[in-house]
N, C-alpha and C positions, 0 to 999 in steps of 0.2 A: 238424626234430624239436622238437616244444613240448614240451621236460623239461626239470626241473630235478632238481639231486644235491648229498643232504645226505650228506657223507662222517663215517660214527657214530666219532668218536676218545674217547669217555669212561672207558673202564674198564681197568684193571690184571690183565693174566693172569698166574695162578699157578701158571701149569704151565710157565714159562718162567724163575723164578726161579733165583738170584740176581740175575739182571741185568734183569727185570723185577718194578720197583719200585712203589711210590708216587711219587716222583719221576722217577722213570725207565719208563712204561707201554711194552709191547709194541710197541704201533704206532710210537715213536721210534727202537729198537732199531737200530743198523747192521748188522742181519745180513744183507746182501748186499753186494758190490765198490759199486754203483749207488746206493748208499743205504738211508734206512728204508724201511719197506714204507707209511708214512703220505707220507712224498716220493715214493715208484713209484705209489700210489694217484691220486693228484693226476697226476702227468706220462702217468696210464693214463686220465682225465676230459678231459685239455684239449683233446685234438682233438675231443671230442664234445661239450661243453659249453663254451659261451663264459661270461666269466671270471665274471660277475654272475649266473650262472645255479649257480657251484657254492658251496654253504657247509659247514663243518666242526662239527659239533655235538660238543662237548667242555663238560666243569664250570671251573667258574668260577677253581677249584683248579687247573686244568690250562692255562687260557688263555695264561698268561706262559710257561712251556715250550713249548705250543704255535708263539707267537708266534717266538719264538726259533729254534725250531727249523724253520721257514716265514719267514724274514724277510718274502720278497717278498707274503706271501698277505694281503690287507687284512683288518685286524680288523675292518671292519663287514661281513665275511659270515662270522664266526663267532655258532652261534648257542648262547649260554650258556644251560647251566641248574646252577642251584642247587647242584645236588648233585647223584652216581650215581644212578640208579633204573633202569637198564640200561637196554634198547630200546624198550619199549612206551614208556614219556613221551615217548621221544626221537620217536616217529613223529607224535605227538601234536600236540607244541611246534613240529615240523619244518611239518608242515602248516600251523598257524599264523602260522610266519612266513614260510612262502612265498607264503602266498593275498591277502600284505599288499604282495605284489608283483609276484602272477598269477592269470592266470584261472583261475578253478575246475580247468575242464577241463583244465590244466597237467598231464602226468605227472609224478611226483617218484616218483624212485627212491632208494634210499637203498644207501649202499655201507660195507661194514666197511674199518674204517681198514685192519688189521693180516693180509689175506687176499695173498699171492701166487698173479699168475695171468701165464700164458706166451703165447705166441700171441695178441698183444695185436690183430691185427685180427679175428680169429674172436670176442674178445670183442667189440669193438668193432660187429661185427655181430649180435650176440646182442643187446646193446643196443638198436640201432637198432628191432631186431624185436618187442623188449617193449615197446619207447616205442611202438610202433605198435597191438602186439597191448590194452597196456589203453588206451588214445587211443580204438579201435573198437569193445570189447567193454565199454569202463567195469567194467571189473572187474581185482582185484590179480593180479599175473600174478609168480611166482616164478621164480627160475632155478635151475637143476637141471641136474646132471651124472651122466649113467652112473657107478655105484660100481664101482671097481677090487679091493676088496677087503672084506671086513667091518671096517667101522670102528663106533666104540661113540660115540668122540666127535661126530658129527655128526649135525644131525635127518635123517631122508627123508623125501621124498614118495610117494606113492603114484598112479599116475596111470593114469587109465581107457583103456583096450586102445585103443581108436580113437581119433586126433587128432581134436583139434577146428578145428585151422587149420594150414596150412602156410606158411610164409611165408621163401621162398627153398628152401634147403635145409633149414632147421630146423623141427619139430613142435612145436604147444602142445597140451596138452590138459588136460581135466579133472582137478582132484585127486579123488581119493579122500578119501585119510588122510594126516596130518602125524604122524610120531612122530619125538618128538625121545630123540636117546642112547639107543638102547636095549642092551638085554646081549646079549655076544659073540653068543649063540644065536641070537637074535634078528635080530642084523643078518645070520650069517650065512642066515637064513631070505630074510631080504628079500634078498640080492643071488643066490640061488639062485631067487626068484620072478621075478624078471627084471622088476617092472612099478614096481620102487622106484629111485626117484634120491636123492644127496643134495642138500640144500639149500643152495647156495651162500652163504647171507646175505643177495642180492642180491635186493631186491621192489620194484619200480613200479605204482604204480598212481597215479590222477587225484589232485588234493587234494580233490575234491568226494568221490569215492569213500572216500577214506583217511575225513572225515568219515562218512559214512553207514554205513561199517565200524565206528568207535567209538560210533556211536550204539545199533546193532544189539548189538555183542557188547560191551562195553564200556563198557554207558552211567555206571559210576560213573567214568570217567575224563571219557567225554565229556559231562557235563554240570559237571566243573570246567573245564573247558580252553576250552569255549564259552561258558562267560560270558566270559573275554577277548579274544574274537574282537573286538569293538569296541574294544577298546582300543590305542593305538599301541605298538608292541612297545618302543622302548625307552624308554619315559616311566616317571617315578618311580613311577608310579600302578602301570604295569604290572610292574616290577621287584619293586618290595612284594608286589603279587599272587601272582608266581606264584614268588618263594619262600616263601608262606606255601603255597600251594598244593604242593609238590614236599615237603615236610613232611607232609603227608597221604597223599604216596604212600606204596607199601610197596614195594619192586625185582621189576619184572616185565620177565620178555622179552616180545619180539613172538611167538616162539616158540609157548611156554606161554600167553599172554595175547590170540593174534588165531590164530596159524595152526592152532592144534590145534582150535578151536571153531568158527573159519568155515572148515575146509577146503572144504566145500563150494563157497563164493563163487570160490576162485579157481583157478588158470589156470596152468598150467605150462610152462614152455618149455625144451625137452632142446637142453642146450647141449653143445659139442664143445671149448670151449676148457680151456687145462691151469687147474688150478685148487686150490689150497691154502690151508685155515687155518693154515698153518707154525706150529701149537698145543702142540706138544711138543719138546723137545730132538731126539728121534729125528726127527722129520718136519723140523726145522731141519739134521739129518745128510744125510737122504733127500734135500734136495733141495739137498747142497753137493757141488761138487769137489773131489775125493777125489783125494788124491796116489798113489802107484804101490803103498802099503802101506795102502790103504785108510782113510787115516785124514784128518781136517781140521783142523787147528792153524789157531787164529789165536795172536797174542801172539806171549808169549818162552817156549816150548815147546821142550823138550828131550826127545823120540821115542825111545829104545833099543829094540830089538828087539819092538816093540810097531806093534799092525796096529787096522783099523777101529774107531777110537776117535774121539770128536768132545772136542777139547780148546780152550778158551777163556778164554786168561790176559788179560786185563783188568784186573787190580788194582793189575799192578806189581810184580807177582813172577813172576819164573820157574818153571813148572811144571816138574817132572821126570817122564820116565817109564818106567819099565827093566820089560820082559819083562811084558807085560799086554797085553789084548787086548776089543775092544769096550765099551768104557769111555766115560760121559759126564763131563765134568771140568769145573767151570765154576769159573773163580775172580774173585771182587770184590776191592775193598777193602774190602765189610762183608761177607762169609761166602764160603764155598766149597762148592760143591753135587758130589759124586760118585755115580757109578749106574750099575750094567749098563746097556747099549744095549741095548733092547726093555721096559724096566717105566716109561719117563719120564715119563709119564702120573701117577705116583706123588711126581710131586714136588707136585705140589698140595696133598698130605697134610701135608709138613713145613709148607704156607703156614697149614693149618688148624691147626698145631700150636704152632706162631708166634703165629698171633691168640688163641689158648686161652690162653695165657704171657703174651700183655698186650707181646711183646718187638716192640713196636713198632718199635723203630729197626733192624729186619732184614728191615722190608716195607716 
């Protein structure tokens, strides 16, 4: 398989707070026995990628946690930038600096740090099959899962009734339409049309391609990004560059910023493996084992007559809990988050309500 995987760790979720920080970002979280989901991400690549083939794309701000939190992962395949400007730079800079170390034709896929997925060979074969499907067709080829349910937080694809390729067991086919997050009605529209997936996060395509894609839809990005193609990525010259450059940018996803506009260009491939943003407290509940009363304690949690509640003492205090029922409980040592189980989604609000108050030292 000629790919290469820039594993995206840059950004801070706010629907997971208190315990996802500015210091403390989502993807480091221990919310599993096994570890973070940026250490499962990585032990989910290494069978598929050999060691010089994978790099972590994180800000410059994050690198020393990073490093920390990875002892064994070498820092000359992280690839720094600047500052946040969410995924579109990242795909950008990513191709940049893998073309300074392969051939055009290379597939480079790009993977979210902070995604839980199960059935780790059915991924692992979905993979394979994208690395093949844009290697053949030169063109970005996205992964997509049958939706279980109407969800709001996630983009969908849209994809044309007849495949375009078969490859094993699994279908690629044409996109349609990309719509990202749309409202309850909305999604449930689309999971009732039967012809829409969600979007995993996960896109491969060539680094030749990924170019000719920002050229096309994107050309105020890719006409700063391609003046440094000659330049050697970590020389002073290029360092200057392109944090003066990532100052010019404004935060755009890949989303919003390639798939919604070049739907057309790419390629979809209906994948079978389990698959989770774990983006909310409730979907961090949903996918924990659950003792005989329904409920998940971590910490020093104290349960009285109290059922399907996700509680999580961390601070160093003992939480108490007498006669209550589906309850989110999160406690730090800098704040403490409580919430019905089914609105967590809501807790993003308090983050926007935080940065409004300037009360910086609570994010």
């Amino acid at each position: 398989m000629n790919a290469v995987a820039t594993i995206l760790a840059g950004g801070v979720d706010a629907y997971l707070w208190p315990q996802s920080r500015q210091q403390m970002p989502k993807f480091c979280l221990p919310l599993h026995p096994d570890g973070s989901m940026l250490q499962s991400t990585l032990r989910r690549l290494q069978p598929l990628f050999p060691p010089d083939r994978i790099a972590i794309a994180t800000t410059t701000a994050l690198s020393s946690l990073l490093q920390r939190h990875l002892p064994d992962f070498p820092p000359t395949q992280l690839i720094l930038e600047p500052i946040a400007r969410n995924t579109a730079p990242c795909l950008a800079l990513s191709a940049l600096w893998w073309e300074q170390r392969c051939s055009p034709d290379t597939v480079l896929f790009l993977f979210p740090a902070d995604h839980a997925i199960a059935n780790v060979g059915e991924f692992h074969q979905s993979v394979e099959h994208a690395a093949w499907a844009a290697s053949s067709t030169q063109r970005p080829v996205v992964l997509g899962l049958p939706p279980s349910r109407p969800e709001t937080r996630f983009g969908y694809i849209q994809i044309e009734e007849a495949p375009e390729l078969q490859i094993g067991q699994e279908y690629v086919f044409r996109v349609r339409t990309f719509a990202e997050k749309p409202d309850l009605e909305t999604a449930q529209r689309f999971l009732e049309l039967g012809d829409f997936l969600w979007y995993s996060g996960i896109l491969a395509l060539p680094i030749a391609t990924a170019w000719k894609l920002l050229e096309r839809y994107r050309p105020d990005y890719y006409s700063l990004f391609a003046e440094l193609r000659c330049q050697r990525f970590h020389s002073q010259e290029f360092l200057s560059a392109i944090e003066a450059l990532y100052r010019q940018l404004r935060p755009l996803s890949i989303e919003h910023g390639l798939l919604e506009i070049a739907a057309s260009q790419m390629l979809a491939l209906r994948c079978s493996f389990d698959w989770s943003d774990v983006g909310t407290w409730d979907e961090v509940y949903r996918r924990s084992l659950k003792d005989p009363r329904g409920n998940v304690l971590h910490g020093d949690v104290i349960a009285l007559d109290t059922t399907s509640c996700y509680v999580s003492a961390c601070g160093g205090k003992p939480v108490a809990l007498v006669g209550v029922n589906d309850l989110i409980v999160i406690e730090t040592e800098h704040a403490t988050l409580i919430c019905p189980r089914g609105i967590s989604e809501r807790v993003a609000e308090v983050v926007r309500y935080l940065r409004r108050k300037k009360r910086h030292n609570l994010l």
